[in-house]
N, C-alpha and C positions, 0 to 999 in steps of 0.2 A: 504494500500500500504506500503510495506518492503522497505526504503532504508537503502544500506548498503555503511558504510564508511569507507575507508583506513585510518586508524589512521598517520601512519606513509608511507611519499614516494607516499602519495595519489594526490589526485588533489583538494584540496579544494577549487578552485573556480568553478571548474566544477562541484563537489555537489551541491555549493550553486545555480547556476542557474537551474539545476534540480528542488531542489527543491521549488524552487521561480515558477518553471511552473508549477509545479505539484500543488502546493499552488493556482493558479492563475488557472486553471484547475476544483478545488473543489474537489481534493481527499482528504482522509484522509490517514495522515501517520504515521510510525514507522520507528523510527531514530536509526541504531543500528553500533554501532562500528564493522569491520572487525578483523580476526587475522590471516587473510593468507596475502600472499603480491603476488605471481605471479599470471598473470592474470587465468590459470587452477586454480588454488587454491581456486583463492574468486568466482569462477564461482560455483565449486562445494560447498564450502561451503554457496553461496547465492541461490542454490537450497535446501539446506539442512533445512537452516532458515527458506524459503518459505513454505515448508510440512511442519516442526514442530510449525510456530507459528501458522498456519492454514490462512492466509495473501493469495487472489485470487492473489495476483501478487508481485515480487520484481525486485528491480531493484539498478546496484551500477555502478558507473562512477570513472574510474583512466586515467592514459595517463601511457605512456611506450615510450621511443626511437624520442619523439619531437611528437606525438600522440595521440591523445584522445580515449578513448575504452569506449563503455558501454555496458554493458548486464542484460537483462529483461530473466526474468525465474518466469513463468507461473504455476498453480499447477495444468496443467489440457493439457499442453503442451513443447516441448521441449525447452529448453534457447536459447535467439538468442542475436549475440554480431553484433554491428557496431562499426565502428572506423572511423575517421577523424583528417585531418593533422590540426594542432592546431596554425600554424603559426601567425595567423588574431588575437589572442588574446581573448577576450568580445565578440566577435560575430562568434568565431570559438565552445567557452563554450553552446552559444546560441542556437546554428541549432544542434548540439548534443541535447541539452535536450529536444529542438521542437522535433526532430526524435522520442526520446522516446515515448514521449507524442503522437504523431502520429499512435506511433505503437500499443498504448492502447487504443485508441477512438474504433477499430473491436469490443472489449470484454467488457463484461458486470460486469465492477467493482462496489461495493459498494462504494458511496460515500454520504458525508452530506452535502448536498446545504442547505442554510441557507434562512426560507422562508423573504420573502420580508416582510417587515414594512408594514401596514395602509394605512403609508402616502407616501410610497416608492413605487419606481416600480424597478421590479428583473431587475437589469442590463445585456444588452446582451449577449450570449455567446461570448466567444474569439473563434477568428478564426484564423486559420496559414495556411500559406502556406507550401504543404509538403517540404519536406528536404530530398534531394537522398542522400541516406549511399549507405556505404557497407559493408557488414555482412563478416564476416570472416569465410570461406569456408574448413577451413582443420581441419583436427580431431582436437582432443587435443593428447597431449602428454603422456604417461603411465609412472605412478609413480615406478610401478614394471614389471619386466621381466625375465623369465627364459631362458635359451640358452643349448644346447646341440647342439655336434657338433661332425666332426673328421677328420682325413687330416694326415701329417705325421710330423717330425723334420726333420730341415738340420741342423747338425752341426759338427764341425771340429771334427777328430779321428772315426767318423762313415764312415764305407765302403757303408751303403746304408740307404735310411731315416728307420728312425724310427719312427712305426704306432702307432699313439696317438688318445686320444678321449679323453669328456671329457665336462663338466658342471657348470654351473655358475650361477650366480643369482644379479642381479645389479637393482637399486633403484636412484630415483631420490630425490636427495635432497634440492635442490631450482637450479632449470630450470637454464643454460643450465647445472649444474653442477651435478654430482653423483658419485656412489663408486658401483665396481662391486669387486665381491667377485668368485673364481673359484679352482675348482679342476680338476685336469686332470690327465693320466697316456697312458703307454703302454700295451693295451689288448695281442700284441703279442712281443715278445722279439727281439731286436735291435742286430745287428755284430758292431765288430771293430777287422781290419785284420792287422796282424804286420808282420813282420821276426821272432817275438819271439812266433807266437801262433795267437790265435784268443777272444774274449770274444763275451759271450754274456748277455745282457746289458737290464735290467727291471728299471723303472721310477716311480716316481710316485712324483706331482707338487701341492702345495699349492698357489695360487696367491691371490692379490689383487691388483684392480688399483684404482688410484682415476681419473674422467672421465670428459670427457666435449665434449656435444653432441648438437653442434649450429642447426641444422635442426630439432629436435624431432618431428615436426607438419607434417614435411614432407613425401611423399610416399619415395621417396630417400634420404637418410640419411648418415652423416660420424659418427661414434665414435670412440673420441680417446682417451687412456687413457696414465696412467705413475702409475711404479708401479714394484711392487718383492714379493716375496716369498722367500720358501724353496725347494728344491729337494732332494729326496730320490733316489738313485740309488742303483742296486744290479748288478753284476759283475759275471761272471760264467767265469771262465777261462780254456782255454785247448792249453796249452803247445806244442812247436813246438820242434822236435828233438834236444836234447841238452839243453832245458831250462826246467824247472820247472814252474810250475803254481800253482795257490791257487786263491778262490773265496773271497772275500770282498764286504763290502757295505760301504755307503758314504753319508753324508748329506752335501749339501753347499747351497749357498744363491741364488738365480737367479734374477737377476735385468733385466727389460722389460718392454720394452713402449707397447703399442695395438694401431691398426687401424683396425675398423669394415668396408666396405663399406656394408649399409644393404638397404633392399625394405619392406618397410609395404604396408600391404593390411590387414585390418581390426584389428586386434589384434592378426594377425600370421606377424613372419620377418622372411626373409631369407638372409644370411651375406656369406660375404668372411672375413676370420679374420687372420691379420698377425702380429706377434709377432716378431719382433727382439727384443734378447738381449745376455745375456751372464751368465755363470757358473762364483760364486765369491767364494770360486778359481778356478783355471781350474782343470780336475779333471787328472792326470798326469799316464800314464799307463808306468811302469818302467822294462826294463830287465837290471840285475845287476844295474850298477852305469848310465844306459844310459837313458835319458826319449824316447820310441818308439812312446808314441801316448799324445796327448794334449787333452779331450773332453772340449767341450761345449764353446770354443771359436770362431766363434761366436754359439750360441743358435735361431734355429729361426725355430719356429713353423708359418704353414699353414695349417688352419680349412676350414672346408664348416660345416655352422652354420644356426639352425633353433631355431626362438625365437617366448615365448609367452607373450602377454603384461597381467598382473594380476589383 
């Protein structure tokens, strides 16, 4: 039998009574330090442990949020986690490890009962009373994701949205927090209408946010980020009677928060994504000494967005 320990932010009295039943039990075990810390993390890496050290069974206990968690993974079946509210103290540590122990009496583990003495007689089995948990019923969370999407920009100085598209890639870093990474652009070419003429107007958007997504477990989920880039713009101008025109390009800053509202169903999501922000600086469309058009004050892109978890 594999248990594994939270070194740090763990529960160590909820090990010890584990392994005080599991001892009292007559398993044989293996003590091994953790080096994940959210509960996805040492799940996956206590199945990990379990195939390679070749161990029929593991099992590690932490608490999270005034909580007690444990989870048993199997090498011959899938991991299953229970939780309990830890209030009670010593006897909340208790009926957690009973559960455990409960849960391993169905399967046929190795263990070495110690034969009885000459002059001894084997002391009874221990017997418990079961212990109702509850296993924790929603997926896990995906460490990685891709997103493609497309929708259009509203933003000041454009006569009508401008059609965008565009793709991303965002990773979880320690639960609820992460950093998404995005490129975007206009597949087709944007108007801005003046007295002085007309342009038309090509993009193309570097981003990053840094993110924090409180539901990840959940089928319905928010994420929100905070976050900027760079923008590329190219400018095609045509001059209205009396003015002169010339085409230019332009790089400036775009600073922009994100709100995902998305829906998971298995390791596909499907989002609404809305981006306010802004052009730092605004990008200023000039006939002679007059400014005609202001863009990118406000900035704000609308996606319809399909994500894959990796």
């Amino acid at each position: 039998m594999l248990v594994l320990e939270v070194p740090n932010g763990g529960w160590k009295e909820g090990v010890q009574a584990l392994v005080a039943e599991l001892i009292a039990s007559n398993y044989e075990l293996t003590l091994r330090a953790a080096r994940a810390h959210s509960l996805d993390e040492l799940e996956a890496e206590l199945e990990r442990e379990v195939v390679g050290s070749g161990a029929m069974a593991g099992v590690l206990v932490t608490r999270a949020d005034g909580r007690g968690f444990a989870c048993l993974c199997r090498a011959t079946s899938p991991c299953e986690r229970f939780e309990m509210e830890i209030g009670d103290g010593e006897l909340s540590r208790s009926r957690l490890a009973l559960a455990v122990v409960e849960r391993l009496r169905p399967i046929d583990l190795p263990a070495r009962v110690p034969a009885p003495k000459p002059a001894q007689q084997a002391a009874p089995p221990v017997t418990h009373q079961p212990t109702k948990v509850h296993p924790l019923g929603e997926p896990s969370a995906p460490r990685f994701r891709a997103w493609v999407g497309g929708g259009s920009v509203l933003a000041s100085g454009l006569t009508a949205p401008l059609p965008w598209a565009g793709a991303s890639f965002d990773a979880t870093l320690r639960s609820p927090w992460g950093l998404e990474l995005g490129l975007a652009g206009s597949p087709l070419a944007g108007t801005s209408q003046s007295y002085a003429g007309s342009l038309s107007l090509r993009a193309l958007q570097i981003t990053a946010f840094a993110t924090f997504e409180p539901f990840a477990r959940r089928g319905f989920g928010l994420h929100l980020g905070l976050g900027g880039g760079t923008l590329y713009l190219r400018e095609n101008a045509t001059p209205a009677p009396g003015f002169d025109g010339f085409s230019r390009s332009a790089s400036v800053a775009v600073v922009s928060a994100r709100a995902r509202l998305q829906y998971r169903a298995g390791s596909v999501y499907v989002g609404l994504v809305v981006d306010p922000g802004m052009l730092v600086p605004a990008l200023n469309v000039e006939a002679g000494t007059a400014t005609v058009q202001r863009i990118g004050r406000p900035w704000l892109t609308l996606q319809a967005s399909l994500g894959l978890a990796l």
